[in-house]
N, C-alpha and C positions, 0 to 999 in steps of 0.2 A: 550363416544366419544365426542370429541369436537366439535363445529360447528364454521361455521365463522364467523364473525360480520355482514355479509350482511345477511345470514339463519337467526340471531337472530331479526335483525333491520324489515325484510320481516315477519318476523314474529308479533313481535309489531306492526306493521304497518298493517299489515292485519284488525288488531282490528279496526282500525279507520277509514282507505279508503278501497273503495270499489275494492277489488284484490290488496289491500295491494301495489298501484302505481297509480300516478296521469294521467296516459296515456296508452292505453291497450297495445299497440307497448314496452312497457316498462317491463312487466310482462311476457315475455319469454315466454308464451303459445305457440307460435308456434316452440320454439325448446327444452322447457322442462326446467325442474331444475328451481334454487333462481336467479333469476336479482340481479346483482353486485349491489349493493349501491356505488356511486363514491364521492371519499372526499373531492378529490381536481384533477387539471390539468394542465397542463404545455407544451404548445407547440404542440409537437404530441400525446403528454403521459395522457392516466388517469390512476388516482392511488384510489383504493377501499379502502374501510374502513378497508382494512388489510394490505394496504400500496403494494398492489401487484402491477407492473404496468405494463400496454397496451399501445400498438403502438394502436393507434384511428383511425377509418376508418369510424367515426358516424361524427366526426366532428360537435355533437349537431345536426344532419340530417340537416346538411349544411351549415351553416353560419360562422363558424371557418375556413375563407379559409387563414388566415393568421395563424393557429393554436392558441390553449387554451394560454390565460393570454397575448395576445401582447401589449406588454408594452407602445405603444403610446396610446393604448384603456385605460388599465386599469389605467393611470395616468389624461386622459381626463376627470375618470368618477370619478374619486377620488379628485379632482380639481374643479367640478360640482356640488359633492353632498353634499356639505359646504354649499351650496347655500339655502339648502332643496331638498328633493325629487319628491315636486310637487306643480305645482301654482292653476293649474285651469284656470289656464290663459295665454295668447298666449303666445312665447318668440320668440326672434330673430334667438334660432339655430332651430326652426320648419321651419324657412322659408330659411335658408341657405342652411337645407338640401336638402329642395323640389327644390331649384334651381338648386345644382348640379346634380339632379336626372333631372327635364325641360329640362335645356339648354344642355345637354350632349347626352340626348335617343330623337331621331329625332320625334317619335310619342307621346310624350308626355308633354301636352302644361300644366297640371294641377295635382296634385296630393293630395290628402285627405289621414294623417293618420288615423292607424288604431292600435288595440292592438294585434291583431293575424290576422295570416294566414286568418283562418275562417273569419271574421269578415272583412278580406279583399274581399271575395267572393262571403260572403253573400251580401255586399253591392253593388258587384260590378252588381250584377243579380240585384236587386232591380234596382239601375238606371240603367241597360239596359230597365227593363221592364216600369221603368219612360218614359221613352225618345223616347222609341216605341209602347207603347199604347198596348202591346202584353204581354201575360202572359208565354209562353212557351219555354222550356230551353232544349237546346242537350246538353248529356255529353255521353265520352266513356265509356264503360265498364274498369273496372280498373283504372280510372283514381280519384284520390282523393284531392278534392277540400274542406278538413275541413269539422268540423260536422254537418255544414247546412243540414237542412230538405230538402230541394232542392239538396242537393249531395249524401246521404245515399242511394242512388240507384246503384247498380251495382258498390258499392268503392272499390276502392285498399286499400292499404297498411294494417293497423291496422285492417280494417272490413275484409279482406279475411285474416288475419291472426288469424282472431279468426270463422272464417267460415262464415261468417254473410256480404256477399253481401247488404244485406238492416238493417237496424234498428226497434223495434217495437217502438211506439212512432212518425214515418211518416207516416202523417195522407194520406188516399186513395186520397185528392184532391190534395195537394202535389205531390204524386207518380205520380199522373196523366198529371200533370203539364210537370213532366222531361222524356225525350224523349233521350234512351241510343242506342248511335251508336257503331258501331266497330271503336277503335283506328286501322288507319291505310287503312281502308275500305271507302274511298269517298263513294260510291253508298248505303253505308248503309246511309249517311247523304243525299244524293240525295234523296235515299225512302221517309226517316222521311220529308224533308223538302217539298215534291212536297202532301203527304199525311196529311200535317199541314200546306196547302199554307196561308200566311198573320196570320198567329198564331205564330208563332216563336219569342221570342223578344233576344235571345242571344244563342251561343255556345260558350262554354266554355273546355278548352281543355289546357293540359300539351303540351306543343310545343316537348319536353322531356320529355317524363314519367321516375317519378323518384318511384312511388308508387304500380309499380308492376314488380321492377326491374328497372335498366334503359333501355328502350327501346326508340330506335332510330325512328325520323319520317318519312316513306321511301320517295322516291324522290316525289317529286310532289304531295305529301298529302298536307303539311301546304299552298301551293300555292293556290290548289285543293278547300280547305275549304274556302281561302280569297273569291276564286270569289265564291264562292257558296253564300258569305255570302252577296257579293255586289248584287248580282241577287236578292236574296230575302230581302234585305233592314235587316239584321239580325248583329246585333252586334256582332262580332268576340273578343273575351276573351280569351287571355292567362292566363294560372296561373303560374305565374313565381316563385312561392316561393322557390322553389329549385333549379333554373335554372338561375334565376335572380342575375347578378353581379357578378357567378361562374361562367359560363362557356364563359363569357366578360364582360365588364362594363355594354352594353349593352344589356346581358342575352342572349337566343338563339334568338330571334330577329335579335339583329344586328348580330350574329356568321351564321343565316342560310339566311339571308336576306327578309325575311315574318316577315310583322308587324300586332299588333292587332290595334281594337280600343277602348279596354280596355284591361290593364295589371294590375296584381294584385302580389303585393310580399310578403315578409316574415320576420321573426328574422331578418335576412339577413342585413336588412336596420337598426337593431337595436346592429349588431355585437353580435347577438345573445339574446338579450336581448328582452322581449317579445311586439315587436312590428310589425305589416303590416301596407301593406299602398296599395290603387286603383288609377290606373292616367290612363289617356288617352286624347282623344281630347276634347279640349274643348267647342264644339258642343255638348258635351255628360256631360262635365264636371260640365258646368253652372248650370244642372238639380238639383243638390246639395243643401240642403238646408247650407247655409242661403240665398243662392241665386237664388235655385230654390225651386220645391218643392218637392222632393226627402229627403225624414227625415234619418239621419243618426251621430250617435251625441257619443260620447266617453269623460267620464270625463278624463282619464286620456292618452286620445288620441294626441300623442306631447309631451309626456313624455320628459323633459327637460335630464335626465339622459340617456335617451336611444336614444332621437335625437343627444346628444354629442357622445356618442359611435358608434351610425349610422355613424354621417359626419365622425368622424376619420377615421373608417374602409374602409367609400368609399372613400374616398380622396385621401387615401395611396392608393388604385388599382386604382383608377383613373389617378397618378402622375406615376403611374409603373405598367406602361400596362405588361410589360415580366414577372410579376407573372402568368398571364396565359398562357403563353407561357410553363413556367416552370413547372408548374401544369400540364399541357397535357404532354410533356415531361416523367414525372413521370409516371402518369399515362400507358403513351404507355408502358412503360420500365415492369411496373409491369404486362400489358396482356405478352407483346412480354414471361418473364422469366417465366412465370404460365402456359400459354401453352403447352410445352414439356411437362412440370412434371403432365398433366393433359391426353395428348396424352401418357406418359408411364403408369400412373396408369389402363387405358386403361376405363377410369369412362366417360360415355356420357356426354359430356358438350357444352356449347354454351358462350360465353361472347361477354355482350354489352359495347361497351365505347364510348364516347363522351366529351372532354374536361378532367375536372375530377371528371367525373363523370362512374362508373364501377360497371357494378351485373355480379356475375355467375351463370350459372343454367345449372342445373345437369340433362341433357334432349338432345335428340338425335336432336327433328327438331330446326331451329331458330326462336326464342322469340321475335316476333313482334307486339302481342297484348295481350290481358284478356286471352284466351282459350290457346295460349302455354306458357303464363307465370306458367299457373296453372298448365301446363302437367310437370312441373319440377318433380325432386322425390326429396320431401322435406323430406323424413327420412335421407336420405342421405347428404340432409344441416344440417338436426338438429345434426349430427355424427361431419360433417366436422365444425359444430359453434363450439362446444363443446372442439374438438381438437383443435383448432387454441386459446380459452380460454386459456388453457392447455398452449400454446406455449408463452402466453404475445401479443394474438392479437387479437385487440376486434373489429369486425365486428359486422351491424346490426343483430339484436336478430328475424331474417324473413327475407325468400329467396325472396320477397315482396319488398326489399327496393332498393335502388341505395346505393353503398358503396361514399362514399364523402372524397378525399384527400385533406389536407390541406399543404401550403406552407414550415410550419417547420419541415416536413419530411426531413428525410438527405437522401443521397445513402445508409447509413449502416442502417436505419432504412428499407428503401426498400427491402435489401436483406437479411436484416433479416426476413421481412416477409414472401419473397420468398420462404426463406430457412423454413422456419414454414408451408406454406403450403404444400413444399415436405413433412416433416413429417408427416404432419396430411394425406395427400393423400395416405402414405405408409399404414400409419395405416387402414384405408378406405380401400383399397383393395385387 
């Protein structure tokens, strides 16, 4: 029997990394079967190494919000990389970027790249804990802030997808350091903070949880947090990585009107390309080394190739604010037409959306934190992943994730998927 190029490739691959995938979210443990190997991308579409292709709802878990291969990026970067790939040394689009990110996002006076997400995170806890003389960090349950020592506590996405709330490897002082509240639950942050008075030096929180689903922040939580965090002199951290420049220029911030005073991003700012970045006020910001003493340091932080793909990609959603418009739009269209066919299969479900950002979960109560995201019935995602594969629609590989639409979708792609979830739903019940 034949196999396919991805079985074969997965398999080679196994020999050399460890679960045969550079990322554990990648290797389909949590819905079964070989992870597609993908060859190439175009728009909405990825195409495997057997040239099959998918309507894409991963979107690179987020930062293709213009879709795969847009052609003002990919001529920026090919226009750039003649140059060399790397200096070592400052350049001019590091600082064009950081401007249009300054002068545009009202709470942010200063910003320091980074090369990933993590490394956005990690640093951004470190200078809180600079600048407030305080060692101790709140995070949600579910919420996933990168593979920091300081986040492997109660993580979403990739860690509850492979069962492993914590990591071995996070040392007992560490664990003891981070302090997990319920997303969504003030009074669990009130407990922790009135039981660590003057110990606290940051909370750090998904304004949007995009790592255990996308789950909404109910009224008056993110407000709820601000002043909790003014009272106790506690540095308020979002992690924007997912939420950042999707779901407005200004990320859920400006879309819900609660600001941090540290924000920390993602690809995103890289138009996918492996860069983050931490900004906030600059009362916090100076603490930096070369200017404070906060050490924090990236040889290849300011990537000349990935700051040109950054500023392209925000500049075009910056000059044309109604891609999010059109994005929500989409988006609504796609709950509004899923719902009937989800109320006739007669399957328990819930669906969260916000901008474009959309999970569903196969669960009777509503998914508001860690404890109902987990009451989902994930056999019944890993059936419905596998079917919509089947159909040419590739959804995240974990009912854990936020699905992520991108701009190049058409209406015929939409109802194409539509029409792909009716069948897989038939199939299902």
């Amino acid at each position: 029997m034949d196999i396919s190029r991805s079985e074969q490739l997965f398999q080679q691959s196994s020999r050399y990394i460890p679960g045969g995938v550079n990322s554990p979210a990648r290797a389909f443990k949590s819905v079964g079967g070989t992870p597609l190997f993908i060859k190439r991308a175009q728009g909405p579409y990825l195409y495997d190494e057997d040239e099959h292709r998918y309507i894409d709802y991963i979107a690179s878990w987020g930062p293709m919000i213009r879709g795969h291969a847009y052609g003002p990026v990919i001529e920026a970067i090919q226009e750039k990389v003649a140059d060399s790939t790397s200096f070592g040394a400052p350049t001019e689009i590091e600082h064009r970027l950081a401007a249009l990110i300054c002068d545009n996002i009202d709470n942010i006076d200063q910003i320091r790249m980074t090369n990933s997400g993590t490394e956005a995170t990690m640093s951004a806890i470190r200078v809180a804990r600079g600048y407030t003389g305080k060692n101790k960090v709140i995070k949600f349950a579910g919420n996933y802030h990168g593979h920091g020592d300081s986040f492997l506590i109660a993580a979403g996405s990739g860690a509850l997808t492979l069962g492993q709330p914590s990591s071995p490897g996070v040392t007992p002082g560490t664990a003891q350091d981070t302090l997990v509240a319920g997303y969504n639950d003030l009074a669990s942050v009130e407990k922790l903070l009135q039981a660590n008075r003057g110990e606290v030096a940051a909370l750090i929180v998904e304004p949007v949880a995009g790592n255990m689903g996308c789950i909404l922040p109910e009224e008056g939580f993110l407000e709820g947090l601000r002043k909790l965090c003014d009272e106790h002199e506690v540095v308020l951290i979002f992690d924007e990585v997912m939420s950042g420049f999707r779901l407005s220029f200004g990320g859920a911030q400006a879309l819900l009107g609660v600001y941090a005073d540290l924000v920390t991003y993602g690809k995103v700012i890289g138009a996918g390309l492996p860069v983050g970045a931490y900004g906030g006020k600059r009362a916090i910001m100076e603490h930096v080394a070369p200017l404070g003493p906060v050490y924090q340091a990236g040889t290849l932080s300011g990537n000349p190739i990935a700051m040109t793909a950054g500023y392209t990609l925000l500049k075009s959603l910056f000059d044309e604010p109604a891609v999010y418009q059109r994005l929500a739009r989409k988006t609504e269209k796609l709950e509004q037409s899923i719902r009937p066919l989800l109320e006739k299969a007669g399957l328990p479900h819930q669906i969260n959306r916000l901008g474009s950002m959309i999970s569903l979960h196969f669960t009777e109560q509503p998914v508001r934190d860690f404890e109902s995201a987990a009451a989902g019935n994930n056999d019944t995602f890993k059936r419905f992943f596998h079917l919509m594969l089947e159909e040419g629609v590739y959804l995240p590989p974990s009912p854990f994730e936020s699905w992520f639409l991108n701009d190049a979708l058409s209406e015929t792609d939409l109802d194409t998927t539509v029409a792909a979830i009716g069948t897989s739903l038939n199939r299902l019940s």
